[in-house]
N, C-alpha and C positions, 0 to 999 in steps of 0.2 A: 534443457531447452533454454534456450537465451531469447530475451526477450527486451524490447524499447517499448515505451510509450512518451511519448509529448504532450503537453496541455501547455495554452498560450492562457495569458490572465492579463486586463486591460487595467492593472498596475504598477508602481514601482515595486520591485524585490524587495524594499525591504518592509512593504505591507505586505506583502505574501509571505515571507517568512514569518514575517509578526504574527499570523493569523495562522499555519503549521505549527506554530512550535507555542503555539495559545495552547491550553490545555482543554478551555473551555468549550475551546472549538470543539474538537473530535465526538463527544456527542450529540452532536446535531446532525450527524449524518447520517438519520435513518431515513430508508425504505433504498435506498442504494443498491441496483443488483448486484445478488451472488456471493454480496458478502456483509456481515452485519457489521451495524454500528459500532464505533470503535467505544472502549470500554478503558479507561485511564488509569493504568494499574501504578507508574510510577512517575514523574517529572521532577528535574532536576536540573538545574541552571548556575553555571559554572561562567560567567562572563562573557565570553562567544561561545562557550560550549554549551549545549540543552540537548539532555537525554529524555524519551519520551520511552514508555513502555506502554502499549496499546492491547488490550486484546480484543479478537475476534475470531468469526466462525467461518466458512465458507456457505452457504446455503444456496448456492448454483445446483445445476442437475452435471451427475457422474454419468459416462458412459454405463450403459446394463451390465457391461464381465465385470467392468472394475469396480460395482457392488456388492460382488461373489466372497470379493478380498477387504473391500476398506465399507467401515462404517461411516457414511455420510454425516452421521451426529458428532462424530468425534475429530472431524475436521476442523480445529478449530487451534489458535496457536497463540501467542506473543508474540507482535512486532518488537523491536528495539531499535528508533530509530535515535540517531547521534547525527545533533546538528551544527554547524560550525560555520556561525553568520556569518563572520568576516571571508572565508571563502565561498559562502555559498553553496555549498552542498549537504548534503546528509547521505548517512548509509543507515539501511534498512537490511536486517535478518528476523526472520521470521520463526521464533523460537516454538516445535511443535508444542501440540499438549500430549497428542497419540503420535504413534506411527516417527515416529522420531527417528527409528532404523531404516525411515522408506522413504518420507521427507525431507529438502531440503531447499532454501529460498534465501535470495541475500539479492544487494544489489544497491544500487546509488543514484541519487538524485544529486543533479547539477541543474540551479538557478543561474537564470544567464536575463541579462537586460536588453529588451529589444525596444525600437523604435515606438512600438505599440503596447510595451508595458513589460513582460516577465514571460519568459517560458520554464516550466517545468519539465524537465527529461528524466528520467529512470532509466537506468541502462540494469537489468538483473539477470537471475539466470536459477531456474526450477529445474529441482532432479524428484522424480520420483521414482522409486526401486519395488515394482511388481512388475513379476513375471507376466508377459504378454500384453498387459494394459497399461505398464505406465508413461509409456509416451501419449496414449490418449487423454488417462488421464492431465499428464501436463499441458497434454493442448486445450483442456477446459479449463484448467486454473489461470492459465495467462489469457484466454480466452476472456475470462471472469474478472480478472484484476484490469484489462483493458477498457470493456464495458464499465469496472467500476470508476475507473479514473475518470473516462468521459463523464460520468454522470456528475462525480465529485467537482471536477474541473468548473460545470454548469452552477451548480450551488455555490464555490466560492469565490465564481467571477460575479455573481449576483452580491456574493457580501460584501467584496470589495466596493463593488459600485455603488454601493449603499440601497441596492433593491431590498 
């Protein structure tokens, strides 16, 4: 399933990158629906280039079949995302912990400078490979990654602005 999401931020880009690819940032993003707090397993900073390894869980509610097949506990994965300031974007794959034969997620953010400060776009795209459920399932994980940007998007347009 492919999937966009957008979040606008009442900064310039390169305080929004500054504050992504912070390391320090990403635990502070707890009680976030659906997916927990990001967990800083690696960072790395190569001149424009910053690799970030993140982990996290999913903690959204599954469709009732596609609990028959997948453990809700065990949802949970490594981000890797690779940022490259001078263009402006990063890509994101979501490296499982389980389910790694039925899992897959990848996808890329492009910062772009508007009149009103920065949009963040994700253009990705979810496969889930179980029989009968996993297009539902996929519609709750982007379901969940969407709600969770919106909420994300609200917390770091508040740091930016110094709230």
């Amino acid at each position: 399933m492919r999937f966009r999401t957008e979040q606008q931020y009442p900064a310039p880009i390169d305080q929004v990158l500054a504050l992504y690819t912070d390391p320090t940032f990403y635990p502070t993003l707890s009680g976030l629906p659906k997916i927990s707090a990001p967990e800083v397993v690696d960072h790395q900073r190569l001149g424009d280039q910053i690799r970030l390894s993140l982990r996290q869980r999913y903690t959204g509610d599954l469709p009732a079949a596609a609990l028959t097949v997948i453990d809700p506990d065990k949802l949970s994965w490594v981000e890797q995302l690779e940022f490259d300031l001078r263009g402006a974007t990063a890509t994101s794959v979501l490296v499982p912990d389980h389910y790694a034969d039925r899992f897959q997620c990848s996808g890329r953010y492009r910062f772009t400078a508007t009149s009103h400060g920065t949009t963040r776009e994700l253009a990705g795209e979810v496969k889930v490979r179980v029989l009968l459920v996993g297009g539902k399932v996929e519609g709750a994980l982007v379901s969940g990654l969407r709600e969770h940007g919106e909420a994300e998007a609200a917390i770091v347009a508040a740091r930016l602005s110094g709230s």
